[in-house]
HTML snippet that shows the backbone in 3Dmol.js (N, CA, C, O; Angstrom):
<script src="https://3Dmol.org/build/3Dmol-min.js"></script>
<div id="view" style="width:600px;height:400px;position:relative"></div>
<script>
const pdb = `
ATOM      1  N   UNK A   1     173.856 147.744  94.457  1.00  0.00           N
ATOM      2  CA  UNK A   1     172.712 148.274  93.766  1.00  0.00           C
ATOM      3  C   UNK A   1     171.441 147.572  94.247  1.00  0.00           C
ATOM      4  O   UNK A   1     171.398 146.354  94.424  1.00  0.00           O
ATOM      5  N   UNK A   2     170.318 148.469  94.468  1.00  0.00           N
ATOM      6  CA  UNK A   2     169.218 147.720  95.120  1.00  0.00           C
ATOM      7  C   UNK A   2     168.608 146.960  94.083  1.00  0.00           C
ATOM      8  O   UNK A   2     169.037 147.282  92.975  1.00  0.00           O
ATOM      9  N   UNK A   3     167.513 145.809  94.068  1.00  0.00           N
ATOM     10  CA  UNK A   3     166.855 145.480  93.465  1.00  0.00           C
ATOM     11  C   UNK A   3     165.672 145.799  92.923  1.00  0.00           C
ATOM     12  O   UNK A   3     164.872 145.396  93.767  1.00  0.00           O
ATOM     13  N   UNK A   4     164.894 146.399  91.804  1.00  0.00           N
ATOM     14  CA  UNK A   4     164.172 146.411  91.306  1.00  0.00           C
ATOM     15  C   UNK A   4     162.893 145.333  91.716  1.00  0.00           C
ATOM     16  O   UNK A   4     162.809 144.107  91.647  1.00  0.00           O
ATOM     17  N   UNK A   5     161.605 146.779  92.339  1.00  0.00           N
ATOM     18  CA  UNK A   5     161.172 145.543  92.459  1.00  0.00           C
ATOM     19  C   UNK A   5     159.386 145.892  90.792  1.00  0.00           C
ATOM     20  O   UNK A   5     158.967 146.715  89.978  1.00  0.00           O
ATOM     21  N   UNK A   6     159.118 144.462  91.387  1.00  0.00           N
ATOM     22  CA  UNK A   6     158.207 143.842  89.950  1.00  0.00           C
ATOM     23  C   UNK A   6     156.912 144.709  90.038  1.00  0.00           C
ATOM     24  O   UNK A   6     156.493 145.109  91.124  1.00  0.00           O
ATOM     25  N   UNK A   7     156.428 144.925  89.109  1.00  0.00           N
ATOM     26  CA  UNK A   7     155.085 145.650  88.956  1.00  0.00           C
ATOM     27  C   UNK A   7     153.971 144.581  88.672  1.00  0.00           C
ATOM     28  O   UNK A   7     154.025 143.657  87.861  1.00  0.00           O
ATOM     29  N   UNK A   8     152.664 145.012  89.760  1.00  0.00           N
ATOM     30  CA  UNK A   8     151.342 143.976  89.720  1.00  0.00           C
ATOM     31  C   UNK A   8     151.283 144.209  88.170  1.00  0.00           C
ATOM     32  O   UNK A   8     152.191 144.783  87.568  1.00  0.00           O
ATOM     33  N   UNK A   9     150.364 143.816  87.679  1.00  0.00           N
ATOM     34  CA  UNK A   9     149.990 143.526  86.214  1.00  0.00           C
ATOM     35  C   UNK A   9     148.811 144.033  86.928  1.00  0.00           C
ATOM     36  O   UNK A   9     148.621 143.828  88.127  1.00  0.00           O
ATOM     37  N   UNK A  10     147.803 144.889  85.948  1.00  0.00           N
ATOM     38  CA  UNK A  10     146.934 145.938  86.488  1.00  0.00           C
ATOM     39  C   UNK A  10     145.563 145.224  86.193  1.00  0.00           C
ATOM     40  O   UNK A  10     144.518 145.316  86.837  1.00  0.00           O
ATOM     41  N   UNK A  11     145.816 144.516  85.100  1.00  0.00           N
ATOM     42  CA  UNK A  11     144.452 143.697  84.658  1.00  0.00           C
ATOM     43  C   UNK A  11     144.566 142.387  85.542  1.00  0.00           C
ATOM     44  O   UNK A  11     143.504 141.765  85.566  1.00  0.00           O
ATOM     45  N   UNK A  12     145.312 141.973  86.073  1.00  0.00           N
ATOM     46  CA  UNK A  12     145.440 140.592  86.971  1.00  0.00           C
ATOM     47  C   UNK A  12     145.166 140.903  87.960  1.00  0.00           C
ATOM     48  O   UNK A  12     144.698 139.972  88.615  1.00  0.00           O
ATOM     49  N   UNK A  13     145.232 142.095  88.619  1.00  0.00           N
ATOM     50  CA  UNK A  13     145.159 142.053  90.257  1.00  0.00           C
ATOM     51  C   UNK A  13     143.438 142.736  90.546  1.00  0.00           C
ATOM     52  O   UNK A  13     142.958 142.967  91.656  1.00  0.00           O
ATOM     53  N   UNK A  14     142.911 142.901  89.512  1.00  0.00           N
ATOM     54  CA  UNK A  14     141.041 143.291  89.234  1.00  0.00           C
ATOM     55  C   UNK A  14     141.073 141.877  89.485  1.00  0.00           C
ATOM     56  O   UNK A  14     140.895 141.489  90.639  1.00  0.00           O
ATOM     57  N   UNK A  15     141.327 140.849  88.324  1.00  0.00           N
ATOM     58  CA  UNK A  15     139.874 139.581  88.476  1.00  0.00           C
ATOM     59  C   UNK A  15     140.662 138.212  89.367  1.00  0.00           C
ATOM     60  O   UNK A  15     140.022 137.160  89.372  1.00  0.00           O
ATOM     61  N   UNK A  16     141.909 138.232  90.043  1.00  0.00           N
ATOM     62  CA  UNK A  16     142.299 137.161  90.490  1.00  0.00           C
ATOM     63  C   UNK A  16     142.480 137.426  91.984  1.00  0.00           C
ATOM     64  O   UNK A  16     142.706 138.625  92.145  1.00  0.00           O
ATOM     65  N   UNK A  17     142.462 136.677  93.260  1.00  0.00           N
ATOM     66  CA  UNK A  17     142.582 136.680  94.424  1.00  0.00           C
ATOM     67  C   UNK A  17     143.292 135.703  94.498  1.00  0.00           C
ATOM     68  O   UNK A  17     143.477 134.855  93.625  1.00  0.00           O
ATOM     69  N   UNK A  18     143.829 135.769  95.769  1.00  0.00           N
ATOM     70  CA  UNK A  18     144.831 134.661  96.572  1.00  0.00           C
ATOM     71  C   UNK A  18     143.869 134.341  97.681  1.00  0.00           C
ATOM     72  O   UNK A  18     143.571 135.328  98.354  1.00  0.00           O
ATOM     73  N   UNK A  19     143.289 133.165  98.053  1.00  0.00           N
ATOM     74  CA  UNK A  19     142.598 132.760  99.548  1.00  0.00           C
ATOM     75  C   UNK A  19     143.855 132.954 100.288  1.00  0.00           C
ATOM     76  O   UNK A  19     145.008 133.338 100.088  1.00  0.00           O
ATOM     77  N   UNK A  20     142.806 132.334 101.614  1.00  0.00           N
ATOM     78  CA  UNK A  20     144.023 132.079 102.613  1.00  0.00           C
ATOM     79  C   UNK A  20     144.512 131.033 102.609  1.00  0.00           C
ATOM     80  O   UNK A  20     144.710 130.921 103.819  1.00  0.00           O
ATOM     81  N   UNK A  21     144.972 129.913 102.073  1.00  0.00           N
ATOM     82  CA  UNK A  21     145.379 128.746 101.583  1.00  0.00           C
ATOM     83  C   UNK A  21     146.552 128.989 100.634  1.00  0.00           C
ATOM     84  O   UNK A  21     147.517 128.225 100.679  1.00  0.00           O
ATOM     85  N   UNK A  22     146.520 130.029  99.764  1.00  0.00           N
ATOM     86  CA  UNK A  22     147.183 130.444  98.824  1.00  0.00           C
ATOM     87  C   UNK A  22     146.389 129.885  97.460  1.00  0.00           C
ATOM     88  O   UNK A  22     147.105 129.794  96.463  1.00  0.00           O
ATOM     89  N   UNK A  23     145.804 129.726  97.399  1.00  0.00           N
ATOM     90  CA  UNK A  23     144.971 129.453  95.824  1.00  0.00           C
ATOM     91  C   UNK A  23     144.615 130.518  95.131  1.00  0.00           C
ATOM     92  O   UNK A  23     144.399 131.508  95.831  1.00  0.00           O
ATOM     93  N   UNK A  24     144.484 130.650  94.017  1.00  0.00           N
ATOM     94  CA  UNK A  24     144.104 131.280  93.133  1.00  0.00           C
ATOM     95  C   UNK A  24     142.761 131.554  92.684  1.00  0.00           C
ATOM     96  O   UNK A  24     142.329 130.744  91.864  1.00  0.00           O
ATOM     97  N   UNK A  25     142.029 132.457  93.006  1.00  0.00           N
ATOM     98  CA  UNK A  25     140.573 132.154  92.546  1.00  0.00           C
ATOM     99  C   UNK A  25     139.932 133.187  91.727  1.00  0.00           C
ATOM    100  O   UNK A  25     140.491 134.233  92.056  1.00  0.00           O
ATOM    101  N   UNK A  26     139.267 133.379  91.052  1.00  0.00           N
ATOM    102  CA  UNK A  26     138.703 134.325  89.507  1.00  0.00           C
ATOM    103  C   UNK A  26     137.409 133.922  89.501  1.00  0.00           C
ATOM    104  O   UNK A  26     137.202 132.739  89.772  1.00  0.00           O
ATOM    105  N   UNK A  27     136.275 134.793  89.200  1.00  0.00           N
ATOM    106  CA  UNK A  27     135.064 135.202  88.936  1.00  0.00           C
ATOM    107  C   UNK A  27     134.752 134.960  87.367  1.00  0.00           C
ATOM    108  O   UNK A  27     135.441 135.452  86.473  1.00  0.00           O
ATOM    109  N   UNK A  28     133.680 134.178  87.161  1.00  0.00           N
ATOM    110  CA  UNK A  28     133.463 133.802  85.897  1.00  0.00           C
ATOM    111  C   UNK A  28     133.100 135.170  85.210  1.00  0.00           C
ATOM    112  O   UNK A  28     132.872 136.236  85.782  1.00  0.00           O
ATOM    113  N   UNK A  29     133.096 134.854  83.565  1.00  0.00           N
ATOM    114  CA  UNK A  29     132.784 136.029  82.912  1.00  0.00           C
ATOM    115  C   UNK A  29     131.244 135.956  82.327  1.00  0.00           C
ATOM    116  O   UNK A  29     130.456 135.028  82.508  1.00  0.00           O
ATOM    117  N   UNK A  30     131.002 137.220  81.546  1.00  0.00           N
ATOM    118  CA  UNK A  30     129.969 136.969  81.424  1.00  0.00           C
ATOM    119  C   UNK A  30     128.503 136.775  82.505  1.00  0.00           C
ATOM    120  O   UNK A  30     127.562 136.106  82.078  1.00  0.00           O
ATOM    121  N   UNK A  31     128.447 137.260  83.561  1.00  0.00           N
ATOM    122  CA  UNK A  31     127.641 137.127  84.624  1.00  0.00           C
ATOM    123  C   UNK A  31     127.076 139.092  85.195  1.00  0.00           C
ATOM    124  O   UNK A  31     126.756 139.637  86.252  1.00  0.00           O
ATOM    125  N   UNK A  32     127.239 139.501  83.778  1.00  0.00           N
ATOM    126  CA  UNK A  32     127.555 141.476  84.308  1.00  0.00           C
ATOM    127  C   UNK A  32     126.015 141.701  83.965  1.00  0.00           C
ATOM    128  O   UNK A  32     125.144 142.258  84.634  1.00  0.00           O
ATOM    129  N   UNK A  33     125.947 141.047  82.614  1.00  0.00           N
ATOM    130  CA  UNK A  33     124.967 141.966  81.776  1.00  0.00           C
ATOM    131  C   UNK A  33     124.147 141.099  80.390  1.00  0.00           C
ATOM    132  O   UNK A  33     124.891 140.167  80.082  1.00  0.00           O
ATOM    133  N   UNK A  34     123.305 141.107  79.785  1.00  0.00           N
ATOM    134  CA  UNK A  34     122.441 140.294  79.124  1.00  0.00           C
ATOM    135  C   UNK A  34     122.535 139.120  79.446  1.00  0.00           C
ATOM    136  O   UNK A  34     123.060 138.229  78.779  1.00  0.00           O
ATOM    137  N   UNK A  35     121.760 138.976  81.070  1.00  0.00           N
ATOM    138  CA  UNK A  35     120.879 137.663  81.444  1.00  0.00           C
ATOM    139  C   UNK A  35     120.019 137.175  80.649  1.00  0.00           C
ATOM    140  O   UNK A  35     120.140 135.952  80.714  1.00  0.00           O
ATOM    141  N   UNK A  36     119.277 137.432  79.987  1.00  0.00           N
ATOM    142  CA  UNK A  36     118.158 137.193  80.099  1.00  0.00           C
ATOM    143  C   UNK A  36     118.194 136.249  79.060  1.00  0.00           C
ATOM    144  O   UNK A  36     117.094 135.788  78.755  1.00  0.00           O
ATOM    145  N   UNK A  37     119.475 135.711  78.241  1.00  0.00           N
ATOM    146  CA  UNK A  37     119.331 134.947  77.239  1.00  0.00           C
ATOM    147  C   UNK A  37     119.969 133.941  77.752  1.00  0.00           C
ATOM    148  O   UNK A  37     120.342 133.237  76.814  1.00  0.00           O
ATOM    149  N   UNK A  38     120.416 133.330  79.137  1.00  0.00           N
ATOM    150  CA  UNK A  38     120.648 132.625  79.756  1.00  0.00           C
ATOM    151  C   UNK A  38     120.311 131.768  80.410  1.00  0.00           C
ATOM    152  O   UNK A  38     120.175 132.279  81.521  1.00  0.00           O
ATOM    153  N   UNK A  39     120.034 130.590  80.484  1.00  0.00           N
ATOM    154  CA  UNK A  39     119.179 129.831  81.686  1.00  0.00           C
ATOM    155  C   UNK A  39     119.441 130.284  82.747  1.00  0.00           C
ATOM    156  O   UNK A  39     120.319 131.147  82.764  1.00  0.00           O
ATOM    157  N   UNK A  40     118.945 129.981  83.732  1.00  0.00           N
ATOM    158  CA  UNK A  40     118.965 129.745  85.086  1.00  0.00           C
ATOM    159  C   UNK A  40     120.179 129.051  85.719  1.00  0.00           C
ATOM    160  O   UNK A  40     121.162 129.565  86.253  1.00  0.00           O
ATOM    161  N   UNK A  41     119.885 127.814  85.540  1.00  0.00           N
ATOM    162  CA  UNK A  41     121.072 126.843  85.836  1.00  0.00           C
ATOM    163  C   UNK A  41     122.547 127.894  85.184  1.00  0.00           C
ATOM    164  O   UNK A  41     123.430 128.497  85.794  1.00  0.00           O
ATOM    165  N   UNK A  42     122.365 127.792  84.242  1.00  0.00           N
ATOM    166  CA  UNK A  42     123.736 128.990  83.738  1.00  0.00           C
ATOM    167  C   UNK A  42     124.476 130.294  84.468  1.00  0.00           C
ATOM    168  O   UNK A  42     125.656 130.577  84.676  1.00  0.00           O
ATOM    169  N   UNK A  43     123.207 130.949  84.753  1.00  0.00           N
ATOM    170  CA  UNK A  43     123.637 131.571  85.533  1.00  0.00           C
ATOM    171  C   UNK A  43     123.926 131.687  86.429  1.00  0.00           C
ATOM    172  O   UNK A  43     124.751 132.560  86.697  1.00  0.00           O
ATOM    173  N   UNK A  44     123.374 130.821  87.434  1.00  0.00           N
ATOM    174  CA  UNK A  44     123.659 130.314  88.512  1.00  0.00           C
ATOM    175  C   UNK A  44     125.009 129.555  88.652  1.00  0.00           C
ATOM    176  O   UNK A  44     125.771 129.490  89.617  1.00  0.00           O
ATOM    177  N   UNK A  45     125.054 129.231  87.929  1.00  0.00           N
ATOM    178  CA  UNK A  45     126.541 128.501  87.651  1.00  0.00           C
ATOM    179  C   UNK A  45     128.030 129.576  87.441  1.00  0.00           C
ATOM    180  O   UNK A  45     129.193 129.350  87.775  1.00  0.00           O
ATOM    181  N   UNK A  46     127.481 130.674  86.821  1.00  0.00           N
ATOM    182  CA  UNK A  46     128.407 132.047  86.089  1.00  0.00           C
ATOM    183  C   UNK A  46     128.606 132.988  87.665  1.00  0.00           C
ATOM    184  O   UNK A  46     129.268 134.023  87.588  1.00  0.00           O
ATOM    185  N   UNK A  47     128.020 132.586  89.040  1.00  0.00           N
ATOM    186  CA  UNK A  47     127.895 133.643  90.022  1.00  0.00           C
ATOM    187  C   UNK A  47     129.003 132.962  90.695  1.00  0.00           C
ATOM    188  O   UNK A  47     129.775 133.677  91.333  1.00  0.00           O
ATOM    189  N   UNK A  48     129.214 131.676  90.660  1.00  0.00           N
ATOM    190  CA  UNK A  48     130.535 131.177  91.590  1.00  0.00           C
ATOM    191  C   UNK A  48     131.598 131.365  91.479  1.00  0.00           C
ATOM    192  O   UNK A  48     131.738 131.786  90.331  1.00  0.00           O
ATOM    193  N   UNK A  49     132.847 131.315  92.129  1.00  0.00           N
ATOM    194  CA  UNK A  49     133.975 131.167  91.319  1.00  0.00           C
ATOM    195  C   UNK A  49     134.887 130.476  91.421  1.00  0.00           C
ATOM    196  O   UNK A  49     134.729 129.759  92.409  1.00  0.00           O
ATOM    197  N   UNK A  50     135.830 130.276  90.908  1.00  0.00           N
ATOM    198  CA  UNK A  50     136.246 129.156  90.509  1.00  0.00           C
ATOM    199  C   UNK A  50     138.018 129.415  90.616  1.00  0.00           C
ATOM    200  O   UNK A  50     138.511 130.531  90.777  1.00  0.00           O
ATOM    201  N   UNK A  51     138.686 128.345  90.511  1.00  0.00           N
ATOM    202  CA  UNK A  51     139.850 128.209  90.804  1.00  0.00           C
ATOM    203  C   UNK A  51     140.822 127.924  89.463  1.00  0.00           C
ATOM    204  O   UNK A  51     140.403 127.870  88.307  1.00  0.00           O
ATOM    205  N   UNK A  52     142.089 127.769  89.848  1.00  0.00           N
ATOM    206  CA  UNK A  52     143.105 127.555  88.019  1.00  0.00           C
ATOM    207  C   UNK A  52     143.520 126.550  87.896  1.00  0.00           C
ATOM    208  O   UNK A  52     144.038 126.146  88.937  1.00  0.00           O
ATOM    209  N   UNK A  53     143.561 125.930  87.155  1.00  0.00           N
ATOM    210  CA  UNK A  53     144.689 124.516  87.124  1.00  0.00           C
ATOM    211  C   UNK A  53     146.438 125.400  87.607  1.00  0.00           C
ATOM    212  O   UNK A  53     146.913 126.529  87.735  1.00  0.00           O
ATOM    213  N   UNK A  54     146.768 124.180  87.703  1.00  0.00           N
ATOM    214  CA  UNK A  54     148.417 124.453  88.108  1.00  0.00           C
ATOM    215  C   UNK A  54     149.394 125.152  86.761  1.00  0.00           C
ATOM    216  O   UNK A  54     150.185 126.041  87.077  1.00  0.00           O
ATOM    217  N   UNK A  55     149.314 124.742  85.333  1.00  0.00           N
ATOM    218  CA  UNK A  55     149.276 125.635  84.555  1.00  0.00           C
ATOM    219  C   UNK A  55     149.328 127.014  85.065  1.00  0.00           C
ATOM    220  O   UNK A  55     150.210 127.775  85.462  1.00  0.00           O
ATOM    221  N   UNK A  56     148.057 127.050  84.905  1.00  0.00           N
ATOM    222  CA  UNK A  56     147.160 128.928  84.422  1.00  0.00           C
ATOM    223  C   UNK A  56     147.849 129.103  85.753  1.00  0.00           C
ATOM    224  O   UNK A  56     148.795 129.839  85.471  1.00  0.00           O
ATOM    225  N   UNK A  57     147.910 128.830  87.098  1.00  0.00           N
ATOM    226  CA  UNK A  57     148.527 129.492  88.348  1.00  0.00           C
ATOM    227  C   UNK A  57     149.827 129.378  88.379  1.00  0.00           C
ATOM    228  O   UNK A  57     150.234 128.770  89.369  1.00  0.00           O
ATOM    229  N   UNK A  58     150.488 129.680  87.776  1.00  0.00           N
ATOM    230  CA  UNK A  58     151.724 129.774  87.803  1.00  0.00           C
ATOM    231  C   UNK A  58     151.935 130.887  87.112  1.00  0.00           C
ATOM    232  O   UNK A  58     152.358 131.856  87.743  1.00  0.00           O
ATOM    233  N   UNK A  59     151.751 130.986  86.004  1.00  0.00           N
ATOM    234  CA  UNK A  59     151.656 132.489  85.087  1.00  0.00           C
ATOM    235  C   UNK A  59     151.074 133.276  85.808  1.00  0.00           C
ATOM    236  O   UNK A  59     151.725 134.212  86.272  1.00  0.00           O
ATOM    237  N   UNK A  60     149.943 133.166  86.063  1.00  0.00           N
ATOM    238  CA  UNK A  60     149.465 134.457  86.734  1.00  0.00           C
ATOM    239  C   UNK A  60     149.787 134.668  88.203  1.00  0.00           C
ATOM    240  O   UNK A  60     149.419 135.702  88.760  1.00  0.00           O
ATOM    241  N   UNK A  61     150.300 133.950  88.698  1.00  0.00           N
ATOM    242  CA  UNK A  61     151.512 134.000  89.613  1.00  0.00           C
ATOM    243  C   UNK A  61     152.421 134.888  89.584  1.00  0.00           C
ATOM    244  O   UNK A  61     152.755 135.409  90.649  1.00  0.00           O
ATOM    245  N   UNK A  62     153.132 135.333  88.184  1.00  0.00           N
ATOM    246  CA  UNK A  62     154.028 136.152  88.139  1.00  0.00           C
ATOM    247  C   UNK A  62     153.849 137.560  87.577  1.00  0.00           C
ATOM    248  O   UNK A  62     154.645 138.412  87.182  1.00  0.00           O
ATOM    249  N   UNK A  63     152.359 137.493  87.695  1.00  0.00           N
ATOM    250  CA  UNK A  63     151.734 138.544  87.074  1.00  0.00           C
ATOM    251  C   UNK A  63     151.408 139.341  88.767  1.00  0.00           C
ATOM    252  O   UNK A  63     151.679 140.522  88.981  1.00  0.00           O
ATOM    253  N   UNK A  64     151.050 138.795  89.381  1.00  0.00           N
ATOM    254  CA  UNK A  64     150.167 139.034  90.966  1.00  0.00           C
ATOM    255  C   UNK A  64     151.664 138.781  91.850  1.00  0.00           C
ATOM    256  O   UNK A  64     151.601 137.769  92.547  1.00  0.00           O
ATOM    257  N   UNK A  65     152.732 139.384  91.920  1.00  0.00           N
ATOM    258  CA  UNK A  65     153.525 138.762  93.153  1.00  0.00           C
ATOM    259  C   UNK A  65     153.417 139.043  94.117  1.00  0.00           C
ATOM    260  O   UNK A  65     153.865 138.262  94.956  1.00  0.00           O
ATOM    261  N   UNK A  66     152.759 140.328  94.596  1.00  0.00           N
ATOM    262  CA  UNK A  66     153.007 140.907  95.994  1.00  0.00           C
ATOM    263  C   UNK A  66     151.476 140.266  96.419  1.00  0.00           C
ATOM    264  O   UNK A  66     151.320 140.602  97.593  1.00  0.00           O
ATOM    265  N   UNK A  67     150.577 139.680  96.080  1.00  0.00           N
ATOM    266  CA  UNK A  67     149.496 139.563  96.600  1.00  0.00           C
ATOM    267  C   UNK A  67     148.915 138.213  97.177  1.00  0.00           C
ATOM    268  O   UNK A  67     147.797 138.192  97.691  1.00  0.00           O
TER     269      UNK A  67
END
`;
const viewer = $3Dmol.createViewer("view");
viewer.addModel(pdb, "pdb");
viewer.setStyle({}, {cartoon: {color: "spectrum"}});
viewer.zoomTo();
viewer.render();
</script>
């Protein structure tokens, strides 16, 4: 019998990437829409993105397999 294979998780494979390293990396939230009650520095800070602890990458690891 063949194996079944796993389904992406549809909301995980929008906000998470794999580099080429294999890391995990996600786009802060909050950076879409009502700036304007934001500093600067804040926002500027909300445009980068950022990586998971070893935790959080592991779960969503098994959420993202083929990617």
């Amino acid at each position: 019998m063949a194996k079944n294979k796993m389904k992406t998780h549809s909301g995980a494979k929008k906000r998470f990437s794999v580099t080429g390293t294999g890391k995990i990396r996600h786009f802060h939230s909050g950076h879409s829409h009502r700036l304007e009650g934001k500093d600067a520095a804040r926002r500027r800070r909300l445009k980068k993105d950022s990586g998971l602890t070893k935790v959080h990458e592991k779960r969503i690891r098994a959420l993202i397999p083929y990617k």
